[in-house]
N, C-alpha and C positions, 0 to 999 in steps of 0.2 A: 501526181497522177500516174497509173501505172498503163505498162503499154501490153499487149498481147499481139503477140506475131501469130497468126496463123498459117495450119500446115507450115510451118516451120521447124527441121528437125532441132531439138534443145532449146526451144525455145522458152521460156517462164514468165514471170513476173518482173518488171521490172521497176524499181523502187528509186526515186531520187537518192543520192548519200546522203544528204541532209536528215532526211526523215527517216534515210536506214540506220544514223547513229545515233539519233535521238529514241527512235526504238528500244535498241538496245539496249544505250545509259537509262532507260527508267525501267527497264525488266529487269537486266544485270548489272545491278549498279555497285561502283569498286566500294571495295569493303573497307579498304585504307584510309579513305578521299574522308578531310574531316568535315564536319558540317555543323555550322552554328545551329544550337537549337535555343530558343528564347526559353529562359526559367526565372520564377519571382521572386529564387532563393539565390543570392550569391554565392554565399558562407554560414560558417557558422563556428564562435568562438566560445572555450568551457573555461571559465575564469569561476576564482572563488572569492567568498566575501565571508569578511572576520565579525565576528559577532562585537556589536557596541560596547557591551558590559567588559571588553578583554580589558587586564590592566596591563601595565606596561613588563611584567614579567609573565605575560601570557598567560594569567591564570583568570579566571571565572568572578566577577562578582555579582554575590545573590543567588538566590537559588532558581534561576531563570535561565536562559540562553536567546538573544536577539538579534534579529536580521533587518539590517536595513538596504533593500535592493535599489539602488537609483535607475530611475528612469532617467536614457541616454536617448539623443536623436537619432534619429537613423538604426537604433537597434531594437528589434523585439523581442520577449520574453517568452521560452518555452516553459511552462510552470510544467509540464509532467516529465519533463527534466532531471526537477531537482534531488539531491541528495545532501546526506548530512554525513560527516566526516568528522569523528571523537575520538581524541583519546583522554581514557579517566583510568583511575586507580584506586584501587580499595585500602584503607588504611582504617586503623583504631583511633581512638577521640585522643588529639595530643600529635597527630600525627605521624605515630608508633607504626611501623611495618608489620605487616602480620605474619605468626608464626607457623610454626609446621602444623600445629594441632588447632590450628583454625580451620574449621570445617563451614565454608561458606560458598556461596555460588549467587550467581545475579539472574534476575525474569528472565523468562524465556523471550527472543525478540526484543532483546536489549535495544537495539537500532530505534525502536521506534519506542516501547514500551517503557520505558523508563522515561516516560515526560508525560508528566499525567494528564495537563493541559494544553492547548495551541491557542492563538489566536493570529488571523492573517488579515492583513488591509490590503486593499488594492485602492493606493490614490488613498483618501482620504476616510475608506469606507468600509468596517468592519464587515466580510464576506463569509468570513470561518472563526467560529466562536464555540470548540469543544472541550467541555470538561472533564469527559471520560477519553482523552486522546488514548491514552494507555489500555485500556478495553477497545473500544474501537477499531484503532490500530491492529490488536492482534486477534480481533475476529475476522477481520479484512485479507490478514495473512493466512488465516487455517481455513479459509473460505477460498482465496484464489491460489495463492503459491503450490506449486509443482514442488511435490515430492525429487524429481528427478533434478531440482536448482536447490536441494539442500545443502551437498556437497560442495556447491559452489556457490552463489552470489549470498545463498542463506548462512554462510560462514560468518562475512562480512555485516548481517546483521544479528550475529547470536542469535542465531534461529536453529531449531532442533526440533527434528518429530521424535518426539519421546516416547519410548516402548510404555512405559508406563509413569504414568502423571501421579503424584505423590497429593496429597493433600498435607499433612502435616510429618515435618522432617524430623527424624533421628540421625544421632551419629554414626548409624548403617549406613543411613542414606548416601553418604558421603564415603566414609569407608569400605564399603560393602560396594561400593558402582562398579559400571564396567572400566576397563581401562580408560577407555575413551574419557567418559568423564574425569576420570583422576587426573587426568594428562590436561584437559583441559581447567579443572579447577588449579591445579599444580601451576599450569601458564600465568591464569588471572592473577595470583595470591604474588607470583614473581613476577611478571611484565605490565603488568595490568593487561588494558584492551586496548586494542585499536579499531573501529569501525567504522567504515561506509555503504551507507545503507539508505535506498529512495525513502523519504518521509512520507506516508499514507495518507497524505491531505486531501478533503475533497476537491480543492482549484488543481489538484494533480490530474482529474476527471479531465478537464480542458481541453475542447479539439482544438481550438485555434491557437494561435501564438498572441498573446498581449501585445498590445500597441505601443510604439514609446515613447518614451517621453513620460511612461508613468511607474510611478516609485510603488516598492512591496516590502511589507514588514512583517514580519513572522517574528512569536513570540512562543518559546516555548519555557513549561514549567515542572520542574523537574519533578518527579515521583518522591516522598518521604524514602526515608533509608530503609527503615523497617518494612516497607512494600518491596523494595527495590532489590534486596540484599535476600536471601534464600538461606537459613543455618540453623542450625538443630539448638539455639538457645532462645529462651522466649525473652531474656532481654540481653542486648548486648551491643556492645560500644562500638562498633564497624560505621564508616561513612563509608558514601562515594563520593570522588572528587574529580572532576572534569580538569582535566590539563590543558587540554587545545581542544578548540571546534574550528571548525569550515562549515561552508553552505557552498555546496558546487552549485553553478545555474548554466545553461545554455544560453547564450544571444545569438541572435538570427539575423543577420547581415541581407537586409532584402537588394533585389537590384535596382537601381536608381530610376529606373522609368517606371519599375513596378510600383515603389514607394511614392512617386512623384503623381501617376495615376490613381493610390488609394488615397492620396491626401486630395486630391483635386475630389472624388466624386466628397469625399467624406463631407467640404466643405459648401458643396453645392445643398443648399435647402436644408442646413445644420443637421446631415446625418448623425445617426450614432452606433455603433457597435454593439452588439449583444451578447454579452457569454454566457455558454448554459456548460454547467457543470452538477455532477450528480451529488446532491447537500444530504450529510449527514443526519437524522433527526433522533434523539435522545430520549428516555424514558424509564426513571426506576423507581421501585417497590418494594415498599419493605413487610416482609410475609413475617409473622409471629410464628414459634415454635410451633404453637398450637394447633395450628391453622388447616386445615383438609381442602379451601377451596376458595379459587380468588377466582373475582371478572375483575376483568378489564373494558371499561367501556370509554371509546371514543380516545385513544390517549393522546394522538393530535387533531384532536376538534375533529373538522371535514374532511381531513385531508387522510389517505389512502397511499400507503408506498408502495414502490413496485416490491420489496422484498423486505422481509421483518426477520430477524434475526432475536433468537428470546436466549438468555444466558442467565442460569442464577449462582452465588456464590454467598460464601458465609460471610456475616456481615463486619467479623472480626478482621478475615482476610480483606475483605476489601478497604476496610479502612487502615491496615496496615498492621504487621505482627511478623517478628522474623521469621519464626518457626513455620508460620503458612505460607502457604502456598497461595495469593490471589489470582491465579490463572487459573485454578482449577475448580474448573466448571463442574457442580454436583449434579445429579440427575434427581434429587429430592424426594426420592420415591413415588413419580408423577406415578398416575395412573389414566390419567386421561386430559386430552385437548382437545378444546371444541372452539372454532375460529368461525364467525361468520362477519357477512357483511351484505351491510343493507337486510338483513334478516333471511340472507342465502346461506347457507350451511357450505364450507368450501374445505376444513380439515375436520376430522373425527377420529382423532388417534388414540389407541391405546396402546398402551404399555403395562410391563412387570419389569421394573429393572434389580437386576441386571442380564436376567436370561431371555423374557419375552421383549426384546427390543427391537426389533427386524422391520414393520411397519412404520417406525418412529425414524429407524435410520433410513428406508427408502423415502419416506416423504422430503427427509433433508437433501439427499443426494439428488431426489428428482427437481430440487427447489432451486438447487443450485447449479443443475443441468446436468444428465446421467453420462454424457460425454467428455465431462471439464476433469481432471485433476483435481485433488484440493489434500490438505494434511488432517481431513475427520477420518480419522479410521476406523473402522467398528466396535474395535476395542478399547480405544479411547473413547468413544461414543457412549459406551456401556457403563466406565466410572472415569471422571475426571476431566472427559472432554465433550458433556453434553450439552450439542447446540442444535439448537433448534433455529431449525429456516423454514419461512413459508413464502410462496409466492403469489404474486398477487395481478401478475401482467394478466392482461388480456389476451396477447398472443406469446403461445408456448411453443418458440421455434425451437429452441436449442436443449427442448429436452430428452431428444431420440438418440437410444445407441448407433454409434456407425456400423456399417451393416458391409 
């Protein structure tokens, strides 16, 4: 309680010391003084795991690569974590070193693109089951990946924005590049590669952390040679050969009352956990030479994605041919797209490619939000990188310039 003197010269306020120091400490409180603060994470450990196929002189058997993740107690799983860590080497059949006048180079997006298949279980339950991992994969990357992380983490997975995207290779191709390329094809043919590089899975979508106590399997399959491998002969004797892999993973070290808390409600009235991750969904066609004009109707039944990504490519390249290129997306001399749904009209694009394309490439850049980064650039848009994005959300936050 405070007291007041009246007519009193100097007189003030006067405040018990108890309540004057506790004042104080909660206005100006020491900035040294430590203080527990309760958190649900204690730690967190980056351990890697050896694929099952390894044989006892570390080398690959099969043309697969396999991960078996154990579920440990007390630890969690960060699945958008993880990364994959290779080294392989290029060699001729007989396993002949290759020569100076071997003019070859591997996909773009080696890291991911060079496994043409995934399949991932969580527990006992096939969750991720893609047959295009290699397409997928690196529309994912020329869709989100920043230009400005080429230099760097895109090194790690053979990643390159290509000034200009080749569809079928000559011996120019190779001799004729910039240095850059020579330096790097020069590396591959003597070191081989080394890469680490995050795997483009959908359970990588994952906000939560995995519970534990449960096991994860990933299953990847590698890309044919003649897909994989990039060289001005249309046949020719070059493998790739895997030397070592890794599977880096994150565990999450919870704290012991936090864990002790989520096991207790989980077991009250047999809760259960929910994961939501964003699932890939797959769809191809094959157009005749002939052909002036395809529909597509309904191509997963009811169901509506927030975002469709349309890509076509020759049917030689995709199924595998040294000399092509299967990354290089052709623009086919569209002339026009017309997207509706429910019988709403929602795209009406035209084009002339390669000069009237300007409409075709704002629809993609707006699709994929006019603020974002990505590696579509107009001129790879134009021949060799045409992809088409549509979007399909109901609400379009994220597609205004910042201002």
């Amino acid at each position: 309680m405070s007291v007041i003197g009246p007519n009193t010269p100097g007189a003030g306020v006067e405040i018990p010391i108890s309540r004057y120091i506790a004042g104080v400490t909660d206005n100006f409180p020491r900035v040294n003084r430590n203080r527990i603060v309760e958190v649900s994470i204690a730690g967190r450990e980056r351990i890697d795991i050896l694929p099952v196929n390894l044989t006892s002189d570390r080398r690959l058997e099969g043309g697969y690569i396999e991960f078996r993740i154990p579920g440990i107690t007390g630890r969690f799983l960060d699945l958008s974590k993880i990364s994959l860590e290779v080294k392989l080497s290029l060699l001729k059949t007989g396993n002949v070193k290759l020569e100076a006048d071997d003019y070859l180079n591997l996909v773009n997006g080696a890291g991911n693109t060079l496994f043409k298949s995934v399949q991932v279980y969580i527990g006992d339950r096939l969750v991720e089951s893609n047959p295009f991992f290699n397409y997928s994969s690196y529309i994912k990357l020329l869709s989100t990946f920043k230009k400005s992380n080429i230099d760097t983490i895109g090194n790690l997975g053979y990643l390159f924005n290509e000034k200009k995207i080749e569809d079928t290779y000559i011996a120019a191709s190779f001799t004729g590049g910039t240095a850059e390329l020579k330096e790097r094809i020069n590396n591959l043919k003597t070191n081989g590669l080394h890469l680490n590089f995050p795997l483009m899975l959908d359970v990588s979508s994952l906000e939560q952390f995995l519970l534990d106590n449960i096991p994860v399997r990933i299953r990847l399959e590698l890309a044919s040679n003649n897909w994989a491998i990039n060289t001005h002969q249309v046949t020719a004797d070059y493998k790739l050969q895997i030397d070592d892999a890794k599977l880096w993973i994150d565990r999450i070290i919870p704290n012991t009352n936090a864990l002790l808390s989520l096991n207790s409600s989980l077991g009250k009235g047999n809760k259960s956990v929910d994961y939501m991750f964003s699932r890939t969904l797959y769809k191809t066609y094959v157009v005749s030479a002939n052909q002036t004009s395809h529909i597509i109707d309904l191509p997963w039944n009811q169901i509506i994605p927030d975002k469709l990504y349309l890509c076509m490519t020759d049917l030689a390249s995709f199924s595998g041919n040294f000399n092509r290129n299967p990354l290089y997306f052709q623009h086919a001399d569209v002339t026009n797209i017309q997207v509706q749904i429910n019988g709403v009209p929602l795209y009406n694009i035209s084009a002339k490619f390669p000069h009237q394309t300007a409409q075709a490439y704002y629809e993609t850049c707006s699709a994929l939000g006019l603020g974002y980064d990505h590696l579509l650039t107009f001129e790879g848009f134009k021949n060799g990188g045409t992809l088409f994005v549509f979007d399909f959300s109901n609400e379009q936050l994220d597609d205004m310039l910042p201002l």
